[in-house]
C-alpha positions, 0 to 999 in steps of 0.5 A, spaced: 500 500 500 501 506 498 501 512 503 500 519 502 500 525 507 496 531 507 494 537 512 488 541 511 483 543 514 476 544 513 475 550 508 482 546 504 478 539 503 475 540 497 482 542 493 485 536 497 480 532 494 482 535 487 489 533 488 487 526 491 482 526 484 487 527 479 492 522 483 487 517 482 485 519 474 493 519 473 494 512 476 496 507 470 491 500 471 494 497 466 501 497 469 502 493 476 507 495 482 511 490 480 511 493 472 513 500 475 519 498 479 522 494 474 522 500 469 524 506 474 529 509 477 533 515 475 542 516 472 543 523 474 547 528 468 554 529 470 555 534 475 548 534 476 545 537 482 540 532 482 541 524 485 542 518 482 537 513 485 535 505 482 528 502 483 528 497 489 527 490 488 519 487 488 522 480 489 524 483 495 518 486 498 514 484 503 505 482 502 503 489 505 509 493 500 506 489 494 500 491 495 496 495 490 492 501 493 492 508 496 491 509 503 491 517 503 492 520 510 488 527 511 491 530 518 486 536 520 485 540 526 477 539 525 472 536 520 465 537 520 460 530 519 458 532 513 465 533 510 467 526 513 461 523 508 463 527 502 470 524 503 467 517 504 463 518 498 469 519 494 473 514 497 467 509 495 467 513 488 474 513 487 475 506 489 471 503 482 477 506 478 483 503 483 483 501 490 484 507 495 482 509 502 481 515 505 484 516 513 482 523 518 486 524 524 484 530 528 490 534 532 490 538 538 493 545 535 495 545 543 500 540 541 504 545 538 504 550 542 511 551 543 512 552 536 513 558 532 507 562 528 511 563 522 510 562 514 505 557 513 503 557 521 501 563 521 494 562 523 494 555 526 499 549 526 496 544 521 503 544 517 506 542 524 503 536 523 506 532 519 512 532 523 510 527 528 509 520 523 508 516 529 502 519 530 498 516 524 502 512 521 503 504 523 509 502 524 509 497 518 509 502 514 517 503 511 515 510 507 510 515 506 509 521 501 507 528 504 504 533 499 501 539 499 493 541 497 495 547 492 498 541 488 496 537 482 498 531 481 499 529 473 504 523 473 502 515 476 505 516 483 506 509 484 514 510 481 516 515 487 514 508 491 519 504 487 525 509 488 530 505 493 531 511 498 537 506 502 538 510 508 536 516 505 531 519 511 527 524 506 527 525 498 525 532 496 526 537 490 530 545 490 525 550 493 525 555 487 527 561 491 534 565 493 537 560 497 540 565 502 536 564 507 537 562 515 534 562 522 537 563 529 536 559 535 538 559 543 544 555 545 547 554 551 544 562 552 548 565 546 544 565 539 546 560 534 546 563 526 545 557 521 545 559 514 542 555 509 546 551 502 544 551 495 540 544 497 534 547 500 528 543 499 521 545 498 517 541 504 511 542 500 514 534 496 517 529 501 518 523 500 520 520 507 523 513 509 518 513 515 524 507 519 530 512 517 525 519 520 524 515 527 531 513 528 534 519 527 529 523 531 527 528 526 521 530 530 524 531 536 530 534 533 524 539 530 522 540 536 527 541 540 530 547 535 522 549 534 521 551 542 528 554 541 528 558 535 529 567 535 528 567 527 524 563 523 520 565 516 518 558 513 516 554 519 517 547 518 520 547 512 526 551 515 526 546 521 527 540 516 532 544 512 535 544 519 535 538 522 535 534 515 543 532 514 546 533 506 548 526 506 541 524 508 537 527 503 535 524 496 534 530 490 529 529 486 528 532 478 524 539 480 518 536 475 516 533 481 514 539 484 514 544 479 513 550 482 507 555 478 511 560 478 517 556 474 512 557 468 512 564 468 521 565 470 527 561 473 533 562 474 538 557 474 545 555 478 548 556 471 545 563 471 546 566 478 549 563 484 544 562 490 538 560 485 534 554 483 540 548 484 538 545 477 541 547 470 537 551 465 537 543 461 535 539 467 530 545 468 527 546 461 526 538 461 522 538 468 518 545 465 516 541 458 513 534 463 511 537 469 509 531 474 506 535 480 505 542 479 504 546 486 499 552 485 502 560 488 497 563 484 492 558 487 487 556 481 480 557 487 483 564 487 486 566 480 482 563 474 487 564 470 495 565 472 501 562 467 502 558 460 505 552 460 509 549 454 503 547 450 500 554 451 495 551 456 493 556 462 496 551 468 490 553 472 485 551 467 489 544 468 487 544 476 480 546 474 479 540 470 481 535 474 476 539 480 469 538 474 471 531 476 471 530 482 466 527 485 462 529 491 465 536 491 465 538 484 458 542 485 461 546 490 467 548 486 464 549 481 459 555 484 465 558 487 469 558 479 462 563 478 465 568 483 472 568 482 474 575 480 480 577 485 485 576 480 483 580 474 484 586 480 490 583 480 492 583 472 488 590 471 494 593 477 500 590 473 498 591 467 498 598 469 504 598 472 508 595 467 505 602 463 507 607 468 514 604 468 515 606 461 512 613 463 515 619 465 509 619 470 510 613 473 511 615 479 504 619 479 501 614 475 503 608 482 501 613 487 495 613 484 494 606 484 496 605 490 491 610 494 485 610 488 480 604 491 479 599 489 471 600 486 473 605 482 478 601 478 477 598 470 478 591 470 482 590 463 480 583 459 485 584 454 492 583 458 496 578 453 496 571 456 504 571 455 504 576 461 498 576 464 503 571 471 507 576 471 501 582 471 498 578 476 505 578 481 507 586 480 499 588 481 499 584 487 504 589 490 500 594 489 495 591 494 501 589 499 503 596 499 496 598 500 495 594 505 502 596 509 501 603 506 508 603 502 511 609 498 510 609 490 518 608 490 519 602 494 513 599 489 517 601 483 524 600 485 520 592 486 517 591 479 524 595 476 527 588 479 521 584 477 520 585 470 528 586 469 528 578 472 522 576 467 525 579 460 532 575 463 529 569 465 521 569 461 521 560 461 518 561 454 524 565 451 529 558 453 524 554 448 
């Protein structure tokens, strides 16, 4: 059986039921486990930041490992009845295309009281969660697979289970952003300063080796380094990067956790130090066959984002995929009618990318910054090669309404962002 792992809370199950939709929709039936494994694993480039890895051996598994099916775990702090029959439903529904089952493990949020409010924790816990394997997981189980909601699975995930991990604890894929990050922490009464490497994964994707996790005591470690932290922006993501030793971390192509963004611009190790730990090869082969996507520009919030390969508006993908799951896809769907918050967005940066142009710029922005946003003209005629890019600098104009910034600091960002975009537009590297 094949364990994977999700956090969400109540208002997040609908979208976790599309991802979990689309990862029994892109399970191959006619392919078994045991065909899986004796066609996968993966020789890396020369001088690849990526790890070699071969499949295990099926002969060598025990009847649980062999055995087909998906046994997905949703960690929550609460679920109402209601939604727990939808998820049954699903489960009852999915289960005529491939075996699978739907498992909830409701958390105490005060379990984790000593951690600290930071990126994705910043309203409650849930992403601690999945820290503590021992809690949901039966010891038997070898491995699972962590993934985040706001992702879409396009790949039969049944060839991460045949990868080999050895005594690898987890496998990862390289966090898209600037890797000059740290966070600090207590020790013996001085402040510790631990900078993170090019190898900073993304915890969005983990692919762990449940016995390797346990036996070096990732989750106490975790703990330990959470209760002590002074300085700390990606929550669990920056405790894993900490605890997770070099050697012990397994490095997986970026496909299988492209980032929406990458399909907008990406700058790679060959470009710029400090940047995506892949080169713009390996990069553009990830971009043309992305296995998982993982949504910034969150398809339930923008109807529209960034094009990919083919020219397909990648939110139109996920959207798909949620007009076909069952139990939920009435809701989703009634929720797409009123979506409208990105054309506010676009409509912004598009404004931007014109008064940079301008000699008025400067006035034009301010005016954007302190005009209410009832008054603007939504713009339908954005270009979809740069309507991504229009929907990051417009969201800057919120920000800098929001945190009442200067029209010079917002210039001086979208300068930057469209600099980095003509340098680096992904389409340009085709």
């Amino acid at each position: 059986m094949f364990h994977i792992v999700f956090s969400a809370d109540e208002n997040y199950i609908k979208y976790t039921a599309v991802l979990i939709n689309s990862i029994i929709k892109n399970t191959n039936i006619n392919l078994s486990f045991k065909d899986i494994c004796q066609n996968s694993g993966f020789e890396a480039p020369k001088d690849s930041s990526f790890s070699s890895y071969k499949a295990i051996n099926f002969d060598d598994l025990n009847s649980e490992q062999e055995q087909e099916g998906y046994i997905f775990h949703i960690l929550s702090d609460n679920i109402s009845s209601q939604t727990q029959n939808k998820l049954k439903a699903l489960q009852n529904e999915l289960n005529q295309i491939y075996p699978c089952q739907i498992l909830i493990h409701i958390i105490d949020d005060k379990e984790f009281a000593n951690f600290p409010i930071s990126g994705a924790a910043h309203s409650n816990f849930l992403t601690y969660y999945r820290l503590k394997l021992k809690n949901y997981l039966n010891p038997s189980v070898d491995r699972c697979l962590y993934l985040d909601s706001d992702m879409l699975c396009l790949c039969d995930l049944r060839e991460l289970f045949a990868i080999d991990l050895k005594d690898n604890i987890l496998a990862a894929i390289n966090d898209p952003g600037s890797k000059k990050r740290k966070m600090k922490y207590k020790q013996n009464n001085q402040i510790i300063t631990h900078k993170f490497t090019n190898d900073y994964f993304n915890a969005g994707f983990l692919l762990i080796n449940t016995k390797a996790y346990i036996e070096n005591k990732i989750e106490q470690k975790c703990q330990s380094l959470a209760q002590n932290a002074t300085y700390i922006k990606a929550a669990d993501q920056d405790l894993l990067n900490a605890t997770i030793p070099a050697n012990k971390l397994l490095k997986l192509p970026i496909s299988y956790n492209f980032s929406s963004i990458s399909f907008c611009f990406a700058i790679c190790k060959d470009e710029q130090n400090h940047r995506l730990n892949c080169s713009r090869a390996e990069f553009m082969q990830s971009y043309k066959e992305p296995k998982i996507i993982h949504y910034g520009e969150k398809p339930w919030r923008f109807l529209k984002s960034y094009i990919d390969s083919q020219n397909r508006n990648i939110n139109d993908i996920w959207w798909e995929y949620a007009a076909s799951t069952p139990e939920f896809r009435d809701e989703l769907m009634a929720m797409r009618n009123d979506i409208n918050e990105y054309k506010v967005f676009a409509t912004l940066g598009f404004e931007i990318l014109r008064a940079l142009k301008s000699v008025f710029g400067y006035f034009v922005i301010k005016n954007l910054i302190d005009k209410p946003l009832d008054n603007l003209n939504l713009n339908s005629e954005i270009p979809d090669d740069i309507f991504g890019l229009c929907c990051i600098l417009g969201e800057m104009i919120i920000h800098a309404k929001r945190h009442k910034k200067s029209p010079l600091s917002v210039i001086l960002k979208a300068y930057k962002m469209k600099t980095t975009f003509t340098k680096y537009n992904t389409k340009n590297f085709l």
